[in-house]
N, CA, C and O atoms as a MOPAC input file, in Angstrom:
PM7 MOZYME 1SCF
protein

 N     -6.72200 1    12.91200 1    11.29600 1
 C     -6.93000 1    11.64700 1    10.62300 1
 C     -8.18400 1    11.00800 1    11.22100 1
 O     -8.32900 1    10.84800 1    12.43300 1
 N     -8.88900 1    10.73000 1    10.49300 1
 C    -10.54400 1     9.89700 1    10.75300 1
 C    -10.13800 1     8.69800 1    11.08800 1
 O     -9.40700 1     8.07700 1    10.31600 1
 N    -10.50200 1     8.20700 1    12.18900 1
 C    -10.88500 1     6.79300 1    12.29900 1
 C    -11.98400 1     5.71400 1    12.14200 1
 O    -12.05400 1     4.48600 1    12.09800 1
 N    -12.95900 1     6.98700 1    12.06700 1
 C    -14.14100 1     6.33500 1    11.82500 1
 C    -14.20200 1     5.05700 1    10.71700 1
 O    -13.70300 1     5.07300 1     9.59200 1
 N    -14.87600 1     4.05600 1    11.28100 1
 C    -14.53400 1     2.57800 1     9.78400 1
 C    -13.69200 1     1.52400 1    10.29900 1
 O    -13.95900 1     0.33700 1    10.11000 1
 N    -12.62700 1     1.94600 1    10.97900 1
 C    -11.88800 1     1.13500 1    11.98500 1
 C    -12.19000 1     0.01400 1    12.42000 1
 O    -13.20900 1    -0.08300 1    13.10300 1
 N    -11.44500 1    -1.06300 1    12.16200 1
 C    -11.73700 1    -2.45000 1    13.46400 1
 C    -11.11200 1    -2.21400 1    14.62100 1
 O     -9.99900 1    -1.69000 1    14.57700 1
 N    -11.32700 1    -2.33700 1    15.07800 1
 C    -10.50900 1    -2.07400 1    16.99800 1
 C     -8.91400 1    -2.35100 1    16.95600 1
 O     -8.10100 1    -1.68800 1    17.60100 1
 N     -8.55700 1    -3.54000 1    16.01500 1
 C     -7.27300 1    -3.68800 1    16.16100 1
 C     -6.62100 1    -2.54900 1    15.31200 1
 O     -5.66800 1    -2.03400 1    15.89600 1
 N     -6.83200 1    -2.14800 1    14.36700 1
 C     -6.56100 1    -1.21200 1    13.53400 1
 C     -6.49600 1     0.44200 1    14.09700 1
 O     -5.70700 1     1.33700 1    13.79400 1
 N     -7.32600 1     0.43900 1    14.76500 1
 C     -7.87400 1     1.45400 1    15.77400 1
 C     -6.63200 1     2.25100 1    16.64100 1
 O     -6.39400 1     3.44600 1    16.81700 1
 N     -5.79500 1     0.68800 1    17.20400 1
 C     -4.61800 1     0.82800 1    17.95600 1
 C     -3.44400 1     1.09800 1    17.17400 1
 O     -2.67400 1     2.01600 1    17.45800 1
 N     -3.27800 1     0.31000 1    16.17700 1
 C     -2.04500 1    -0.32700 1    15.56600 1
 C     -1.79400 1     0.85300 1    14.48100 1
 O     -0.60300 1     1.06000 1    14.24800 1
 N     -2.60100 1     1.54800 1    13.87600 1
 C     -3.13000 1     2.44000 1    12.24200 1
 C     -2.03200 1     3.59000 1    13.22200 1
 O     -2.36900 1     4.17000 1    14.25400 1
 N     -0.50400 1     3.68700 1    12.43700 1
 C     -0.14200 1     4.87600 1    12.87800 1
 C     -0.44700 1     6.37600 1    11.92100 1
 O     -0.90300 1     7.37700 1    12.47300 1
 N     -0.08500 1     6.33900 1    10.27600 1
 C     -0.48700 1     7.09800 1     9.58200 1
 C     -0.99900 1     6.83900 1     8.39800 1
 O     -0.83200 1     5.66800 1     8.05800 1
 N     -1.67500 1     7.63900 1     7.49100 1
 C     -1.81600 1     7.02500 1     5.78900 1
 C     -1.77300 1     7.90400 1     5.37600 1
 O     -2.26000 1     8.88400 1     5.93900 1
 N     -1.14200 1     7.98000 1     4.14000 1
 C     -1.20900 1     8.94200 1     2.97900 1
 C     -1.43900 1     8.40900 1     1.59300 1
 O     -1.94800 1     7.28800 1     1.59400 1
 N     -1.22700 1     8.86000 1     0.56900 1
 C     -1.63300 1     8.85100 1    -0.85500 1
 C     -0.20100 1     8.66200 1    -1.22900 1
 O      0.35000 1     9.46800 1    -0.47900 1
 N      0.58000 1     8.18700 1    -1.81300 1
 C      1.43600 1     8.15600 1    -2.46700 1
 C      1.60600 1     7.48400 1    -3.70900 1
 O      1.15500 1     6.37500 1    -3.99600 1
 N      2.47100 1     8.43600 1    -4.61400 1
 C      2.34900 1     7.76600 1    -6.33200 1
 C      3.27100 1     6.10000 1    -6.53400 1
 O      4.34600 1     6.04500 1    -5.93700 1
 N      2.95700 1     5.17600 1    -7.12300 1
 C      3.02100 1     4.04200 1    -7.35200 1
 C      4.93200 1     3.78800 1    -6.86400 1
 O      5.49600 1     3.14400 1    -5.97900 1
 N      5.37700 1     4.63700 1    -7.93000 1
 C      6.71600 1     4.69800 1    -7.79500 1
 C      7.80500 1     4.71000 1    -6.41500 1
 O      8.91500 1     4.22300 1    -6.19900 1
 N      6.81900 1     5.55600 1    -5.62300 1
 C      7.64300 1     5.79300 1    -4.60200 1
 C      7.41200 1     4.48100 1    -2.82800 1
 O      8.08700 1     4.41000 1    -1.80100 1
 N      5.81900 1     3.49800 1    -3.41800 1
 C      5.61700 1     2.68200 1    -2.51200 1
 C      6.96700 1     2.30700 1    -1.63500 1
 O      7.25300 1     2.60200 1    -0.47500 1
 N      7.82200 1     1.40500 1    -2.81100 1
 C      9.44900 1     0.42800 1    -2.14800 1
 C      9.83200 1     1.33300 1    -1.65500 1
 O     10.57300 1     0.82200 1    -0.81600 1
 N      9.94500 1     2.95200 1    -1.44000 1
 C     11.15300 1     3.51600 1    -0.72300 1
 C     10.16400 1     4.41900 1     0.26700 1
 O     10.45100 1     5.56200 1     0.62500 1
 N      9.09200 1     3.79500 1     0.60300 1
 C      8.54200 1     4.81600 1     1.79900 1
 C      9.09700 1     4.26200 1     3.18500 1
 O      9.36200 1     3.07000 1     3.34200 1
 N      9.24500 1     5.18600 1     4.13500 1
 C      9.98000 1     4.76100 1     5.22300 1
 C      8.63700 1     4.25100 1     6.29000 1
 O      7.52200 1     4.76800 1     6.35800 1
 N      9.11800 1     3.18400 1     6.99400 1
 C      8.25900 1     2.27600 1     8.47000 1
 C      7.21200 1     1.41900 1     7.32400 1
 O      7.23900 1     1.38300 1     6.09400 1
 N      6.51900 1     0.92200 1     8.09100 1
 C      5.80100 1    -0.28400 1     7.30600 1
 C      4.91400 1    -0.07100 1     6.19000 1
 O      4.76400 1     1.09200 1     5.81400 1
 N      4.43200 1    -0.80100 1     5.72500 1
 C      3.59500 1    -0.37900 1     4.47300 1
 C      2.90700 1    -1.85100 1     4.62700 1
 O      3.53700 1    -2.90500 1     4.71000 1
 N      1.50100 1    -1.71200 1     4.64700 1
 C      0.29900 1    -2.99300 1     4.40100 1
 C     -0.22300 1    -3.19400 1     3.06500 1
 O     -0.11600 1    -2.09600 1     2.51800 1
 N     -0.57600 1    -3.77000 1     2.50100 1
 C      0.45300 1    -5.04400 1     3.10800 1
 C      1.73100 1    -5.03200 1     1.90100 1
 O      1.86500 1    -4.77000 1     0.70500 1
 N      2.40900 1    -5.41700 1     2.86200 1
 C      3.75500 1    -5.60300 1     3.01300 1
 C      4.47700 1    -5.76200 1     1.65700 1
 O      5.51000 1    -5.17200 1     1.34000 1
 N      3.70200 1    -6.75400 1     0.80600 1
 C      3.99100 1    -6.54700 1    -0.83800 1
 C      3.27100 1    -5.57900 1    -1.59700 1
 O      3.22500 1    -5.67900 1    -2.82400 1
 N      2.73200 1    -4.69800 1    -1.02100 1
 C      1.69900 1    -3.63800 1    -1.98300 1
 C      2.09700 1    -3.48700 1    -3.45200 1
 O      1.20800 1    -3.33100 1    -4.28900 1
 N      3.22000 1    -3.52000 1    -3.76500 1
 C      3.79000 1    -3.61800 1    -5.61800 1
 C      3.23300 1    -4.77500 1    -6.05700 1
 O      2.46100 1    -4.67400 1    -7.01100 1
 N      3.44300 1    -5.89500 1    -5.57600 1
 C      2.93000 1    -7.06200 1    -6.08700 1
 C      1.69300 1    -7.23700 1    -6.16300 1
 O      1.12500 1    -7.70000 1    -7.15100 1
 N      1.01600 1    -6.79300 1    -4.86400 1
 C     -0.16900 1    -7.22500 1    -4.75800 1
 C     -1.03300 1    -6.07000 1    -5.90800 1
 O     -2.19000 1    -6.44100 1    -6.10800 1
 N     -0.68300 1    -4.90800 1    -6.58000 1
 C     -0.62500 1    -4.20000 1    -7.37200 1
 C     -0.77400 1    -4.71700 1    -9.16300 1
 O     -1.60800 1    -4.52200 1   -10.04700 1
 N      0.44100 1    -5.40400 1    -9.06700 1
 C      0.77900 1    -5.91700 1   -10.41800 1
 C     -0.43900 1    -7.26100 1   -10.35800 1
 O     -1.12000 1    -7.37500 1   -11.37700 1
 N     -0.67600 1    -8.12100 1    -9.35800 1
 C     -1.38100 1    -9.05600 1    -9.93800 1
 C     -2.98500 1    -8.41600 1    -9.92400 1
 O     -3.75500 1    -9.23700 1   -10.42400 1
 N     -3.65700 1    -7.19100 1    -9.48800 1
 C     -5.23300 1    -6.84200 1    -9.68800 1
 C     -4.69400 1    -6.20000 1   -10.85600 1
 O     -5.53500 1    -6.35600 1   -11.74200 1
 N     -3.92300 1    -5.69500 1   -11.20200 1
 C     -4.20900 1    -4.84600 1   -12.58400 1
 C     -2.78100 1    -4.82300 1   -13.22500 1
 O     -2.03400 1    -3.90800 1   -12.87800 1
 N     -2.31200 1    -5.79800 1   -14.18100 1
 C     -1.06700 1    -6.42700 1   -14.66900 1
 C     -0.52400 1    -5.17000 1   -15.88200 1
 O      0.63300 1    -4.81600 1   -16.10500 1
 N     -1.99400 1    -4.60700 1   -16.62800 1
 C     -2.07900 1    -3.24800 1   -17.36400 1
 C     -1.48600 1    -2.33300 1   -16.75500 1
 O     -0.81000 1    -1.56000 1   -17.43500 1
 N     -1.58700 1    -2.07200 1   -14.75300 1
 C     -1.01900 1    -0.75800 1   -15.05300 1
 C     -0.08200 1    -0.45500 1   -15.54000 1
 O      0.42300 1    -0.98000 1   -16.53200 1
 N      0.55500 1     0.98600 1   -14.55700 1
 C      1.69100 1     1.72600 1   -15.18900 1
 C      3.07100 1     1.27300 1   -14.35100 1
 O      4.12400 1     1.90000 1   -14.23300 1
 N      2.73900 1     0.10700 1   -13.87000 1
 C      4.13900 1    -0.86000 1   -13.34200 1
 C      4.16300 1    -1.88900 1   -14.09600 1
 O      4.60800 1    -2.86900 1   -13.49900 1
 N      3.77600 1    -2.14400 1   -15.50800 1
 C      3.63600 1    -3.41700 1   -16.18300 1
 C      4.97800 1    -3.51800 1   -16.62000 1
 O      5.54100 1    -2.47800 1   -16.96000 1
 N      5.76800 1    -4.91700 1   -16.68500 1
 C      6.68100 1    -4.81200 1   -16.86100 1
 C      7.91800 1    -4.07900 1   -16.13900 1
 O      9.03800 1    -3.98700 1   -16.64100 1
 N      7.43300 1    -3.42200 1   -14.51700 1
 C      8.51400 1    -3.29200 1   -14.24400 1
 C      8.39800 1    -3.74200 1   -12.73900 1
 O      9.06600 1    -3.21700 1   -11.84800 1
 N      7.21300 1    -5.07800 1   -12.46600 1
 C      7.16000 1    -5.54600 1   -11.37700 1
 C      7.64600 1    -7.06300 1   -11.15100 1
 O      8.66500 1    -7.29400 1   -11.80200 1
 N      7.28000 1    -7.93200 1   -10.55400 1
 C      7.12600 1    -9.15000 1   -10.54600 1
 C      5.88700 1    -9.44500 1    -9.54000 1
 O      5.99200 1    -9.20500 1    -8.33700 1
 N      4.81900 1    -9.93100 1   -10.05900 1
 C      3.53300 1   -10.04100 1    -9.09100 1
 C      3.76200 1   -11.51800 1    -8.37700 1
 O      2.94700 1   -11.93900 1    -7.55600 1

């Protein structure tokens, strides 16, 4: 995993990242940034393919 791009706090704190499809965000296990990622989802792009099955 690259760190390069990093702020220092991130540096420490950044345990893993992956790609994951929209659906499966709510049931990934340990934290997820931020923390409402569905929401924060539904309100940049209200069109996607969670329309209607979010609350932003």
């Amino acid at each position: 995993m690259s760190r390069v791009g990093l702020l220092p706090h991130e540096e420490t704190s950044l345990e893993a990242y992956a790609w994951a499809p929209w659906p499966d965000l709510g049931s990934l296990p340990g934290r997820v940034e931020p923390p409402h990622l569905l929401s924060v989802l539904a309100a940049l792009l209200p069109d996607g393919p969670w329309r209607g099955r979010l609350t932003p």
